[in-house]
C-alpha positions in Angstrom: 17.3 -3.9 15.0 20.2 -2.6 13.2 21.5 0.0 15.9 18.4 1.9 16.1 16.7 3.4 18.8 14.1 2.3 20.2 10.9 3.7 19.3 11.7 4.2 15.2 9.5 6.0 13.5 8.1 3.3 10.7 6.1 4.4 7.6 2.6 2.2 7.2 1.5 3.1 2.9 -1.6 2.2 2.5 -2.5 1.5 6.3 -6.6 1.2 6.1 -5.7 -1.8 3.6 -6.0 -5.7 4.4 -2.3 -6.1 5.3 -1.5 -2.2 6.4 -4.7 -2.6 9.0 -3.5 -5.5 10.7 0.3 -4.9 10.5 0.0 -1.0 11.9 -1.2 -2.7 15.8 1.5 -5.4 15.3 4.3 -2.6 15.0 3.2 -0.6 17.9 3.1 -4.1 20.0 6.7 -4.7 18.6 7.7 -1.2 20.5 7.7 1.1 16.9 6.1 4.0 16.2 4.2 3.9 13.2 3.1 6.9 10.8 -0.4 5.1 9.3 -0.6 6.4 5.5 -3.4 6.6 3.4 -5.8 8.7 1.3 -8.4 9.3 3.7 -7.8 10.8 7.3 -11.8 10.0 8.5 -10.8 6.1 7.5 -7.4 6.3 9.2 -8.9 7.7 11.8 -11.9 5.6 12.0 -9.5 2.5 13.0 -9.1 1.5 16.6 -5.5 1.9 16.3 -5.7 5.5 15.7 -5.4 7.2 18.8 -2.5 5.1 20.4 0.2 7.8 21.1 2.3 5.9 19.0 0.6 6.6 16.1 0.3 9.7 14.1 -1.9 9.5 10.8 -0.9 11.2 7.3 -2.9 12.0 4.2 -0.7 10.2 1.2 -1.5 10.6 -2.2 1.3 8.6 -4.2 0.9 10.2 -7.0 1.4 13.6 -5.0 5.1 13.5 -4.7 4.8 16.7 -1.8 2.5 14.4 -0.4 4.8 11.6 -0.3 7.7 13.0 0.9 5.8 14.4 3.8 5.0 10.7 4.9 8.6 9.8 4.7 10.1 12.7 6.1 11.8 11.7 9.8 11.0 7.9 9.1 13.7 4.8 9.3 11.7 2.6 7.2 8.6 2.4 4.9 6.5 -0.5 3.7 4.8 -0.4 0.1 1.5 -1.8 0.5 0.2 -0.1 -2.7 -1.9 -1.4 -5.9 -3.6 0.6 -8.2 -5.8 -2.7 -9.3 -9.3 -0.7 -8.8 -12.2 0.3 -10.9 -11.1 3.7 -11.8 -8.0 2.8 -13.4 -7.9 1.3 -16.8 -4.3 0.6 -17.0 -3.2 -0.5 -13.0 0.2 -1.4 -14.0 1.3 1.8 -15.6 -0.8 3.7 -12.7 1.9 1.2 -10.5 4.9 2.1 -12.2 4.5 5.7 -11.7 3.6 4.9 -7.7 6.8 2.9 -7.7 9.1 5.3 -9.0 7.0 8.7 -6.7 8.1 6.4 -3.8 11.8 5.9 -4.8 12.4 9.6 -5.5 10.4 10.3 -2.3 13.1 8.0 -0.4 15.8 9.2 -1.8 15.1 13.1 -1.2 14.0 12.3 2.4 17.2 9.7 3.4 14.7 6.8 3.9 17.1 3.8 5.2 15.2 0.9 4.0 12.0 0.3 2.3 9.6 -3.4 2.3 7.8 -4.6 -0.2 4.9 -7.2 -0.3 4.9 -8.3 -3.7 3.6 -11.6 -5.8 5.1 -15.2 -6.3 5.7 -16.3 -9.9 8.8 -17.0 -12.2 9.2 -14.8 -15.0 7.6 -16.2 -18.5 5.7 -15.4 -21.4 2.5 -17.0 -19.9 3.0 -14.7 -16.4 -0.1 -12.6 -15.8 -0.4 -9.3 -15.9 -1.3 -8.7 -12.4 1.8 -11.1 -11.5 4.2 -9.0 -14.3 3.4 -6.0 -12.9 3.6 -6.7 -9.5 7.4 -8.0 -10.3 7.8 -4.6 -11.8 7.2 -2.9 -9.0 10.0 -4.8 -7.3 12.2 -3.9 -9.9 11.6 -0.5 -10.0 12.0 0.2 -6.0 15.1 -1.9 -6.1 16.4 0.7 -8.5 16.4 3.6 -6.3 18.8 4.9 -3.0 16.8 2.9 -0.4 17.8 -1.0 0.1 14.7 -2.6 -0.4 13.4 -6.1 1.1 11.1 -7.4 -0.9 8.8 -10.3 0.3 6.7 -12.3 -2.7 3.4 -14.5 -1.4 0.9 -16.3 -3.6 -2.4 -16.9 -2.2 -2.9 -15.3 1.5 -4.9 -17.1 3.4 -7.2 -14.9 6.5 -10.2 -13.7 7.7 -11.4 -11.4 4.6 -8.7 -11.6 2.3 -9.9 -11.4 -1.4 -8.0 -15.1 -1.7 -10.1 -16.4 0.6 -13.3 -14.3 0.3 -13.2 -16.0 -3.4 -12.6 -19.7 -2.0 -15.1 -19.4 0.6 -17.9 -18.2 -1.3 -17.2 -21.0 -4.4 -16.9 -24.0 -1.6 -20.2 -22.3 0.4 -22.6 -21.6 -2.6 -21.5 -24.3 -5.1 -21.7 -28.1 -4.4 -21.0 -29.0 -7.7 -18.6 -26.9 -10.0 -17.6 -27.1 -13.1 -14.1 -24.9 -13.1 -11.3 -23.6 -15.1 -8.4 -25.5 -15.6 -6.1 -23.3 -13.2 -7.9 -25.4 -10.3 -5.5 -27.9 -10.6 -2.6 -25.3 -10.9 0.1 -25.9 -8.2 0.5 -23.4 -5.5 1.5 -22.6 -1.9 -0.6 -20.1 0.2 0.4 -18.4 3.9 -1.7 -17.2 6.7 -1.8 -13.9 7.0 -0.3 -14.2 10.5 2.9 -15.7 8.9 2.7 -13.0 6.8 3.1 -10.1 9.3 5.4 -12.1 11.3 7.9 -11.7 8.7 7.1 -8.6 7.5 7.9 -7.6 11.5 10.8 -9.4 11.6 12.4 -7.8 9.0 13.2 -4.7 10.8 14.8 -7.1 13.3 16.9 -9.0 10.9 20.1 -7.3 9.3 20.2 -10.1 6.6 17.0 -9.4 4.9 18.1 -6.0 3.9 18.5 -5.4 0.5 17.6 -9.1 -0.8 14.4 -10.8 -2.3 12.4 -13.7 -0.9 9.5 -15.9 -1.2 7.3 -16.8 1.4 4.7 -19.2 1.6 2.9 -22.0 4.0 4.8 -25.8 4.6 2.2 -27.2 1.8 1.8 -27.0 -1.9 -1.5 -27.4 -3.0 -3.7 -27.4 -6.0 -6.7 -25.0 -6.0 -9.1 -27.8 -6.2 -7.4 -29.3 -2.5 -7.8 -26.1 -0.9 -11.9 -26.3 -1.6 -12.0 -29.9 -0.5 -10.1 -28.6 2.6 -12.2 -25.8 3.0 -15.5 -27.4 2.6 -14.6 -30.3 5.5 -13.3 -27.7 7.8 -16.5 -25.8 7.2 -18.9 -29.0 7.6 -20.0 -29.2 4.3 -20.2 -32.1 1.8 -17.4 -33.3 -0.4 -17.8 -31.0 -3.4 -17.7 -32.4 -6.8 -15.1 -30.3 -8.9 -15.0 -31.2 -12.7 -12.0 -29.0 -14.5 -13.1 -27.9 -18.1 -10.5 -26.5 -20.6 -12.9 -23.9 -22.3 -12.6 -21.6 -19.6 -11.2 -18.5 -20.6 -9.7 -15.8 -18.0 -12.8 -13.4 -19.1 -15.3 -16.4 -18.5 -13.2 -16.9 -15.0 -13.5 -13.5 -13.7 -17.3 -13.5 -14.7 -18.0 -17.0 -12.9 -16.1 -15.1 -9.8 -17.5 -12.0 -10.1 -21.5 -14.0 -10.3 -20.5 -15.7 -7.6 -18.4 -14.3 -4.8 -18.1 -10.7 -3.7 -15.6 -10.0 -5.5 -16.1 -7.9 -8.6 -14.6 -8.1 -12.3 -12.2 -5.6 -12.4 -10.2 -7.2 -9.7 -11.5 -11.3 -10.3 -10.0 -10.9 -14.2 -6.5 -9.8 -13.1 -6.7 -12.7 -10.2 -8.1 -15.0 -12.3 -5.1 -14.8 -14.5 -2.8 -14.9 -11.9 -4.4 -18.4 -10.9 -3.1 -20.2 -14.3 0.5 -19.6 -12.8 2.2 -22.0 -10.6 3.2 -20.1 -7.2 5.8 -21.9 -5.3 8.6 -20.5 -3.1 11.9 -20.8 -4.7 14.2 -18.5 -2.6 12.9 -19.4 0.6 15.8 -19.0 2.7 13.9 -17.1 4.8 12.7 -19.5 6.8 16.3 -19.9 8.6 17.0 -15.9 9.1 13.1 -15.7 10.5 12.3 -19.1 12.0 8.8 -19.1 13.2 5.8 -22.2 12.9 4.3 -22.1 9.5 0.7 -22.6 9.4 -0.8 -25.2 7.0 -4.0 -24.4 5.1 -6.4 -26.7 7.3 -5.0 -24.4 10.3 -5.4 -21.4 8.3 -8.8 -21.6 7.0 -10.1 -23.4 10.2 -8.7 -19.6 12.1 -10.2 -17.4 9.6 -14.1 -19.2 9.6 -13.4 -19.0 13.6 -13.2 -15.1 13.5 -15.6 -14.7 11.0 -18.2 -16.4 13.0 -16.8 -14.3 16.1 -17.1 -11.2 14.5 -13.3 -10.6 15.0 -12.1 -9.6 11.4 -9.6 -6.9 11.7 -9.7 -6.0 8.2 -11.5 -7.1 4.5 -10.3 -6.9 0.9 -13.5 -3.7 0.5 -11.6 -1.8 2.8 -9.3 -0.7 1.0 -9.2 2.5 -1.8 -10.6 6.1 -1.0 -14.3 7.2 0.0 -16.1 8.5 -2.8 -16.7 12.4 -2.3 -19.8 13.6 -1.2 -19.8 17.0 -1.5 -23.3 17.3 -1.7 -24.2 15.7 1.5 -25.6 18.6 3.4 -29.3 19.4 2.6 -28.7 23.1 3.9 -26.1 22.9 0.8 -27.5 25.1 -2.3 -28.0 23.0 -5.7 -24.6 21.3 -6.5 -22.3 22.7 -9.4 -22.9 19.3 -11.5 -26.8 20.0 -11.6 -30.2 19.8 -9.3 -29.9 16.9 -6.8 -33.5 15.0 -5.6 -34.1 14.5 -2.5 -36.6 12.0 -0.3 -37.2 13.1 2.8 -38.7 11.3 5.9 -38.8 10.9 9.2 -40.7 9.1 12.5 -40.9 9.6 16.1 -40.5 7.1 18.8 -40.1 6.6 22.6 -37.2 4.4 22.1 -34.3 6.5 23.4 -31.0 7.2 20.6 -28.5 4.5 22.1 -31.7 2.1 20.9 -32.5 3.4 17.6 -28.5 3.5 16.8 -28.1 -0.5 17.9 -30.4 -1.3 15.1 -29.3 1.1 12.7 -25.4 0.2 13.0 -26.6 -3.3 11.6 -28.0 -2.3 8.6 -27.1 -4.4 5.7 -25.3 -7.3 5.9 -26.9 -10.4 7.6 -29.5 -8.2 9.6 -30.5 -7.1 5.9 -32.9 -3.4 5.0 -34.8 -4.1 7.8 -38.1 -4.3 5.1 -38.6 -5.5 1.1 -35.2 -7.4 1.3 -36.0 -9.0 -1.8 -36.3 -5.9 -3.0 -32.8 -5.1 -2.7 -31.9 -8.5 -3.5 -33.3 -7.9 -6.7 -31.5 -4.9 -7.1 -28.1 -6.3 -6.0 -28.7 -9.0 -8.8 -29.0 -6.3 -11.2 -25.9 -4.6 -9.9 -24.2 -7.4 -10.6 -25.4 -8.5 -14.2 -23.8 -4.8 -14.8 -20.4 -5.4 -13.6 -21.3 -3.8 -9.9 -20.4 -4.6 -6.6 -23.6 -6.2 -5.9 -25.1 -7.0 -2.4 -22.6 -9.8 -2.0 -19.9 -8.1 0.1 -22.1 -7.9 3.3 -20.3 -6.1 6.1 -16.7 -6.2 7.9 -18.8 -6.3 11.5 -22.7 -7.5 11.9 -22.5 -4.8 15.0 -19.9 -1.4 13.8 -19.2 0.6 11.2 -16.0 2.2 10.7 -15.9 5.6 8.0 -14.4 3.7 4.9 -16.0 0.0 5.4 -18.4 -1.6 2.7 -21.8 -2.2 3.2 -23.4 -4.1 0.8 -23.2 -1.8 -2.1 -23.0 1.0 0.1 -20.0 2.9 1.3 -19.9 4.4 5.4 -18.8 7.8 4.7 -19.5 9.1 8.2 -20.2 7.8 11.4 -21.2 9.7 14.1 -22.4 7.1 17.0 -25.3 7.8 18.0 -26.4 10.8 15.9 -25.6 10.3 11.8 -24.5 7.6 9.5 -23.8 8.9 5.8 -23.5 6.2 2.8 -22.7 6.8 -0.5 -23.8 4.0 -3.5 -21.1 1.7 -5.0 -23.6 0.3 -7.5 -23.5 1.4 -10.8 -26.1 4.1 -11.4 -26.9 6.8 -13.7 -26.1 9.4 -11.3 -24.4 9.7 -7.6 -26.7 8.7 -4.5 -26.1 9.1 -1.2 -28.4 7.7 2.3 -28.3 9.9 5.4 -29.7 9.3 8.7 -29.7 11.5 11.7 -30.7 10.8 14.8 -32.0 13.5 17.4 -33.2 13.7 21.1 -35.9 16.0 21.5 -35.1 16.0 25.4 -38.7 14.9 26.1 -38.3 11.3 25.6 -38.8 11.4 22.3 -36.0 10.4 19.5 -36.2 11.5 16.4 -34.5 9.3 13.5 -34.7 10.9 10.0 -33.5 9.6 6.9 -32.3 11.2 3.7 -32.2 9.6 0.2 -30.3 11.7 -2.3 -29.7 11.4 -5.8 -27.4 13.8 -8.4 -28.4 12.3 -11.9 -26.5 11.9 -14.9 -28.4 13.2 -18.2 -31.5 11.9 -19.2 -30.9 8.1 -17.9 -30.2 9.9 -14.5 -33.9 11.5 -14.8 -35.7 8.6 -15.8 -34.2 6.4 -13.0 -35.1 8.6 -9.9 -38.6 8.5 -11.3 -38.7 5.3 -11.6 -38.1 4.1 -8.8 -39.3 7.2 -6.2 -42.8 5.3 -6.2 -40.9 2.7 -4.5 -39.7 4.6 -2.1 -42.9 5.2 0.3 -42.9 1.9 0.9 -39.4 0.1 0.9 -38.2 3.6 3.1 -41.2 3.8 5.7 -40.9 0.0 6.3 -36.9 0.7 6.9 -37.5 3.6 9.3 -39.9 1.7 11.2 -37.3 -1.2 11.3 -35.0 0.8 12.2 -36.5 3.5 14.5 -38.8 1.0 17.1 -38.3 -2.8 18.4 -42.0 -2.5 18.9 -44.9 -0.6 16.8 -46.0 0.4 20.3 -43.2 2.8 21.0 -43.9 4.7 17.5 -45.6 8.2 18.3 -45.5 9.4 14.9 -44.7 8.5 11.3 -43.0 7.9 9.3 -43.9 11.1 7.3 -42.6 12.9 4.6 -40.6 15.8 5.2 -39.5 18.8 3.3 -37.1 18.0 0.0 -37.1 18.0 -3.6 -38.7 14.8 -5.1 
């Protein structure tokens, strides 16, 4: 490294996300210390990496400049791993210019000596998607300030969890025959993700990247309809039959995405016009200042299915942006200041001791599935989703943890306490804010306790109407869950479920 000390202090933005998550271990493997940065402390320090000694976490807010600084202040070098492509922003690429020029004051003011940038493949053109455009402009902007930048542009990354390849594996898995958009025939040249933090390591080590641009990508250039052909042998399933249409618009694209992966609208439209772009490395003279083996796409995709069915997936495109607030999570809490929250109440007893109870409850969702009525939430998933929601479709990180900050289903884990309390908060689009509690208590006399708390803040009239609607479904769909939950066998059940105490 360029005359440093050992032991730099190295800034991680957005350190819960996809790349962050996986890059933050990486660094303190490479002998760094790293300063993980990100909205939420519970999800920082949720990850297993937290508590290393060589890593301190930090609340940033980019659009807090005090904040900002703070995170930079002491460090050698930063990396930008920040998008504003989410559901509460209508314009991402303005929200992303204003990140991009809080980060270059911020590195200026605190004597930052070098900042890295992951950014996106594709030459500049009329045609060039917004997503693409703006994530050029970011480049642009950071390149303007103090700090020497090196910024690193991929196309499609290729992992265990990505949204790239969340959106190829679910098309290959759940449609044999597709009729597709035209971009499936669109040239482009995907990296693994372990390429990807190789050189985004490396750069710290190599004096020559400072201050310059490159592109990065895999030894192959492929069309999108090769990389389903490769995924579906590699995943043992029949040749798929792929017939390109031109009446595909990028509207009609992110809605056949949206329908059919996990991956919702707001960020399959923005993708999906990315697609329509070529994405091939041009300045790629990287590959001589970082030599390392570059992993082709049958290698890539045949690692990622192997740690999804090992449950080793560091990190997932749902991990990434802020836990919603629940500021109404306590039931001791007096009526909120947005209006009277409903509660459902219940609980059973067992003989089953806590460490039991938890083991089924921390696989809620996901594969294991509600544990009763499962076409029940199916149903309700399906009607997320005709509404633009996340739906049921993004499963879990893990079939066996939760981590504060991970997806589940349409859920988000805003607590976990093992052992005692997990606390969810609903993704799906409702008429109101919801929230699902359970707490888990030893009595000390061999009995365990597990109570569950459904909670609901409506929204207006719409609010009203749907918590009544659907609270007659609740005494059977959440007594069939607690006794899921609560007992492997009907035997160890000494009372319950009943209803408890709570507004309804």
């Amino acid at each position: 490294m360029e005359n440093q000390p050992e032991k730099q202090l190295i800034v991680v933005t957005g350190a819960t996300g996809y790349v962050g998550a996986r890059l933050v271990p990486r660094l303190i493997q490479a002998g760094f210390r790293v300063r993980a940065c990100g909205r939420s402390l519970a999800k920082l320090k949720s990850r297993p990496w937290s508590k290393d000694p060589d890593v301190e976490l930090a609340r940033l807010d980019i659009f807090d400049a005090e904040s900002v600084k703070a995170a930079l202040q002491g460090a050698y070098c930063a990396y930008y791993f920040i998008h504003s492509m989410n559901r509460d922003n209508t314009d991402f690429a303005a929200a992303d210019r204003q990140a991009a020029h809080n980060m270059v004051e911020a590195a200026s003011q605190t004597g930052l000596q070098r900042l890295v940038y992951l950014g996106g493949l594709g030459e500049d053109s009329a045609d060039l998607s917004k997503h693409l455009k703006s994530r050029a402009e970011v480049a642009e902007i950071l390149q303007t300030g103090d700090t020497p930048v090196t910024v690193l542009r991929a196309g499609m990354i290729l992992g265990s969890g990505s949204t790239s390849f969340e959106i190829l594996r679910y098309l290959v898995e759940r449609l044999p025959v597709m009729i597709t958009p035209r971009w499936v025939t669109t040239p482009s040249q995907p990296i693994a993700i372990g390429n990807v933090l190789h050189y985004l390591i490396q750069c710290l080590h190599t004096p020559a990247t400072t201050g310059r641009s490159f592109d990065i990508g895999g030894p192959e250039v492929l069309a999108y309809s090769d990389l389903m052909q490769i995924y579906a042998e590699e995943a043992g399933l029949s040749r798929r039959l792929i017939i390109p249409v031109p009446v595909f618009t990028p509207t009609v694209s992110s809605y056949w995405i949206h329908f059919v992966t996990p991956v919702p609208s707001y960020i399959a439209r923005p993708l999906a016009e990315g697609l329509r772009n070529p994405v091939i490395c041009q300045e790629n003279s990287i590959v001589e200042l970082i030599p390392q083996e570059l992993i082709d796409c049958r290698h890539a995709i045949r690692i990622a299915l192997d740690r999804i069915n090992k449950q080793v997936v560091e990190s997932r495109w749902t991990d990434a942006g802020k836990i919603p607030p629940a500021e109404w999570a306590n039931s001791g809490d007096p009526d909120w200041a947005d209006g009277t929250h409903y509660e459902d109440n219940r609980q059973i007893k067992v003989t089953d001791t806590p460490a039991q109870v938890w083991s089924r409850l921390v696989r809620l969702g996901g594969k294991t599935g509600w544990y009763y009525g499962n076409w029940l939430w199916r149903i309700r998933g399906f009607i997320d989703r005709l509404f633009g929601g996340v739906g049921l479709n993004r499963g879990r990180r893990n079939d066996a943890e939760l981590f504060a900050g991970d997806a589940l289903d349409f859920w988000r884990v805003v607590d976990v306490d093992v052992e005692k309390s997990l606390l969810l908060i609903a993704e799906m689009k409702l008429p109101g804010k919801a929230l699902l509690q359970f707490k888990i208590t030893n009595t000390g006399d061999g009995i365990t306790i597990l109570q569950q708390n459904a909670r609901f803040l409506p929204h207006g009239l719409f609010g009203l109407l749907y918590w009544w609607a659907v609270s007659p479904f609740h005494e059977f769909i959440f007594n069939g869950m607690l006794r899921g939950i609560a007992s492997a066998s009907h035997l160890s059940v000494v009372e319950g479920p009943v209803r408890i105490s709570g507004k309804v």
